[in-house]
C-alpha positions as a Markdown table, in Angstrom:
| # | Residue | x | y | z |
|---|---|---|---|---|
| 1 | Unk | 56.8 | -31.1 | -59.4 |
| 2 | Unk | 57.0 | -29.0 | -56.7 |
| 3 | Unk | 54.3 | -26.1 | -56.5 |
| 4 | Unk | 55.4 | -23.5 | -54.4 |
| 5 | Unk | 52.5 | -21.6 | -52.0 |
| 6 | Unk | 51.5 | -18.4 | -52.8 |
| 7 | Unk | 51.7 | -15.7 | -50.0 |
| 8 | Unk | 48.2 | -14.2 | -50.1 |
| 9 | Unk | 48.0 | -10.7 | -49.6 |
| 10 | Unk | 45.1 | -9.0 | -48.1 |
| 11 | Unk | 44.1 | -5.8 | -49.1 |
| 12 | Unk | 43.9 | -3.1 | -46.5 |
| 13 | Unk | 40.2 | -1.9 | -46.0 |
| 14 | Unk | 39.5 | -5.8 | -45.2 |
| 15 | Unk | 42.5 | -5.9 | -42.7 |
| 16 | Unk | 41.3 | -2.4 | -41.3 |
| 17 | Unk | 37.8 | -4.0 | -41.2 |
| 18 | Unk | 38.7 | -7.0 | -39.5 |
| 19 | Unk | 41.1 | -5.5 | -37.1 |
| 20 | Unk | 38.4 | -3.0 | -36.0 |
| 21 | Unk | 36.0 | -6.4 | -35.5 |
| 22 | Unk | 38.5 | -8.2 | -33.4 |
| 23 | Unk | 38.7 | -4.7 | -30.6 |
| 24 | Unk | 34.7 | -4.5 | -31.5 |
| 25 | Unk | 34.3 | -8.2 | -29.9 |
| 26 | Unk | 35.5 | -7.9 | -26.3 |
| 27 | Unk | 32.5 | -5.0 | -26.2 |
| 28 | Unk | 30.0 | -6.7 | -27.6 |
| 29 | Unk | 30.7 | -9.8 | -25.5 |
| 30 | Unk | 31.0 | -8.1 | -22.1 |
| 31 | Unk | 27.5 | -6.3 | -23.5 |
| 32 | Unk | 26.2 | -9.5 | -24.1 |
| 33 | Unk | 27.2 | -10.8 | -20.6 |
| 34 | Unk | 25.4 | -7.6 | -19.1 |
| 35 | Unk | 22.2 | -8.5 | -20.6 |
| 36 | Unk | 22.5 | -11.8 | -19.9 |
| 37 | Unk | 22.8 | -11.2 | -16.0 |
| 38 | Unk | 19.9 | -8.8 | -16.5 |
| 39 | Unk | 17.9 | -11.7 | -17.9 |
| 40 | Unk | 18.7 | -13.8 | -15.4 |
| 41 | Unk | 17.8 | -11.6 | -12.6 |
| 42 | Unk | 14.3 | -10.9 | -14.0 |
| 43 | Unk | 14.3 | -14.5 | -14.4 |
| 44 | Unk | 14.8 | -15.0 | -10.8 |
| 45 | Unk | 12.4 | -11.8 | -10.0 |
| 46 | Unk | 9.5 | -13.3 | -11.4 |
| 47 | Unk | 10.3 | -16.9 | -10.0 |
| 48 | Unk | 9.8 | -15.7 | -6.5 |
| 49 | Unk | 6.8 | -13.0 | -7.4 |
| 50 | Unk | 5.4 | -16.5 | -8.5 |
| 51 | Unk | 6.5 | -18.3 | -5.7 |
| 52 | Unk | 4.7 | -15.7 | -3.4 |
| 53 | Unk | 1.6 | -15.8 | -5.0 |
| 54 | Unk | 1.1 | -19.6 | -4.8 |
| 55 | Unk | 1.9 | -19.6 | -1.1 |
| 56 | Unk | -0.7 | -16.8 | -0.6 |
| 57 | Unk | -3.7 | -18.0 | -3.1 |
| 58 | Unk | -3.1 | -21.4 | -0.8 |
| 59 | Unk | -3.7 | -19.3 | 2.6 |
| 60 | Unk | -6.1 | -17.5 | 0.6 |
| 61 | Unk | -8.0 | -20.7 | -0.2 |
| 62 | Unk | -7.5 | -22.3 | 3.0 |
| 63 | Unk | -9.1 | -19.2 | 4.5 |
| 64 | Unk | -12.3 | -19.1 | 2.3 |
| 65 | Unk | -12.4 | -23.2 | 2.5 |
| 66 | Unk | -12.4 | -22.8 | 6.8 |
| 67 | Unk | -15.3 | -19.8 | 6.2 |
| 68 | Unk | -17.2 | -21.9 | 4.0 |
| 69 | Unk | -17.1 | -25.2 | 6.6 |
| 70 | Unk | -18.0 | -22.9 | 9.6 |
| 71 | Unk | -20.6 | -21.3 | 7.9 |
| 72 | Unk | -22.3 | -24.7 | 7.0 |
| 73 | Unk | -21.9 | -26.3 | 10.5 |
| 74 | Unk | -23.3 | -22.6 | 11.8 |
| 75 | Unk | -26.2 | -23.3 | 9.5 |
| 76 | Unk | -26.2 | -26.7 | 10.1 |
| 77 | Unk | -26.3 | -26.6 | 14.3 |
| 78 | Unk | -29.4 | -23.4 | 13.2 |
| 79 | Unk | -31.6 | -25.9 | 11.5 |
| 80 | Unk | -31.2 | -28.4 | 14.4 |
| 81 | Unk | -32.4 | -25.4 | 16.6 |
| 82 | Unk | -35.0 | -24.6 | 14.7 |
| 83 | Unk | -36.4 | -28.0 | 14.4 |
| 84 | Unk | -35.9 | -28.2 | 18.1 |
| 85 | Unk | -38.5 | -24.9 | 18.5 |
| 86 | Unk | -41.4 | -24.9 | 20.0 |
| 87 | Unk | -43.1 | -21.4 | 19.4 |
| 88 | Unk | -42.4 | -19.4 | 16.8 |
| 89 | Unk | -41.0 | -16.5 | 19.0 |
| 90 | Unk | -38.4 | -19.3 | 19.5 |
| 91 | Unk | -37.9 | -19.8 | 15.6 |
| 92 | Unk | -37.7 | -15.7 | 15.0 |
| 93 | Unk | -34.7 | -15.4 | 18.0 |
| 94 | Unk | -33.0 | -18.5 | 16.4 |
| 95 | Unk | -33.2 | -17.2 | 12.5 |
| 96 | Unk | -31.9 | -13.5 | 14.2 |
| 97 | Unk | -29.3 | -15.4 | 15.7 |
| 98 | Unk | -27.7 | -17.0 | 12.3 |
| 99 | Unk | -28.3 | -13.9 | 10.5 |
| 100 | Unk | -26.1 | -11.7 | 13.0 |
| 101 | Unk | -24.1 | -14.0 | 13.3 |
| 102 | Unk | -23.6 | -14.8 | 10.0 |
| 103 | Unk | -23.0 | -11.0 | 9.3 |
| 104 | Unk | -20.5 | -11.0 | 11.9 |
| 105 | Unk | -18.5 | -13.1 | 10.8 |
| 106 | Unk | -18.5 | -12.2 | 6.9 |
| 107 | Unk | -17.2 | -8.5 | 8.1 |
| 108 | Unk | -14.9 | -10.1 | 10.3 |
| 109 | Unk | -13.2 | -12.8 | 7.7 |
| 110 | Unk | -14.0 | -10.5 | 5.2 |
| 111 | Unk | -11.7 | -8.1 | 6.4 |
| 112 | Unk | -9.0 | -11.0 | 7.6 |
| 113 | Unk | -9.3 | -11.3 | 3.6 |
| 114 | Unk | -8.6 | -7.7 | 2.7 |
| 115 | Unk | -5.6 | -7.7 | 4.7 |
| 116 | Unk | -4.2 | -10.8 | 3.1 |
| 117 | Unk | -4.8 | -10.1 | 0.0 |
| 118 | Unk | -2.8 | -6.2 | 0.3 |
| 119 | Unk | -0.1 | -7.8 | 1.6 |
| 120 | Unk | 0.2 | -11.0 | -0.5 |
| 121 | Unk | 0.2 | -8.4 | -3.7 |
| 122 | Unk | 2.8 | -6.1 | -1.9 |
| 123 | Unk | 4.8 | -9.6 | -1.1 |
| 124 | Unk | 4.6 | -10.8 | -4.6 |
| 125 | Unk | 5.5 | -7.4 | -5.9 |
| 126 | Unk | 8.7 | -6.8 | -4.2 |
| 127 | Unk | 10.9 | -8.7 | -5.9 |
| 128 | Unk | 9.4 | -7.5 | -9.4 |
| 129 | Unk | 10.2 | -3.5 | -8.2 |
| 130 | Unk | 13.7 | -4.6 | -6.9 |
| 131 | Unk | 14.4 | -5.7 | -10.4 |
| 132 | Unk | 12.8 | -3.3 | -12.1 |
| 133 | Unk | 14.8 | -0.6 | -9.7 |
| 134 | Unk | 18.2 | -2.3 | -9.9 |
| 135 | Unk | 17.7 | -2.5 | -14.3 |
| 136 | Unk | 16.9 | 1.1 | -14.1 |
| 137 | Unk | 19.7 | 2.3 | -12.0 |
| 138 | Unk | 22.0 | 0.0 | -14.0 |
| 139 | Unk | 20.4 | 1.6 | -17.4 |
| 140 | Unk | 20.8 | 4.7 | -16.0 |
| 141 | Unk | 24.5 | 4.5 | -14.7 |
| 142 | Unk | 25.7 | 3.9 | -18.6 |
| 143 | Unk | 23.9 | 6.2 | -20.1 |
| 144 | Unk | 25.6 | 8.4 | -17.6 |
| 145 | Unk | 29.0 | 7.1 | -18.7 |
């Protein structure tokens, strides 16, 4: 025996529904694909804010590691001085020596420091505010719409 199919008929608030779901999708997908670019480029953003903070803690240290070796051989080359003395007029004029000079040169690298360290945050900013101003003005041109 031969069983014939049956035509199914589908009632028309589900075909409605469904039709409205299949113009819905090409929306939702091309929203999808706008957040998706979004995430990448903050992705990216914060890959080279962190980028540009490794490469300036490493100048950073290698700043405060060549302060730290001259101030030892400064201190150094001061004790062989002062063992070297031979009146203490001569030890007073040597200590004077390593304390301006020590001063001097924490203002100065001190300073050298400060400088770094504004521009290494404005650096590793950057990126972050170009993101953040390229979202908003995206954000801000659809709400527009």
């Amino acid at each position: 025996m031969a069983s014939k199919a049956k035509k199914l008929t589908v009632p028309a608030p589900v075909e409605s529904a469904s039709a409205k779901t299949e113009s819905a999708f090409p929306s939702a997908l091309s929203g999808y694909e706008e957040l998706a670019a979004l995430s990448r480029g903050h992705l990216d953003a914060m890959l080279k804010a962190n980028a540009a903070l490794s490469e300036g803690f490493e100048a950073l240290a290698k700043e405060y590691m060549g302060y730290t070796q001259a101030t030892l051989t400064a201190a150094g080359e001061a004790a062989q001085s002062l063992l070297k003395a031979k009146t203490l007029d001569q030890v007073i004029e040597i200590n004077a020596g390593l304390a301006k000079t020590g001063v001097e040169t924490l203002l100065d690298r001190s300073a050298k420091l400060s400088q770094w360290s504004l521009a290494l945050a404005k650096e590793a900013t950057l990126p972050l505010e170009q993101c953040f101003e390229a979202t908003l003005a995206k954000l801000t041109k659809q709400q527009a719409a």
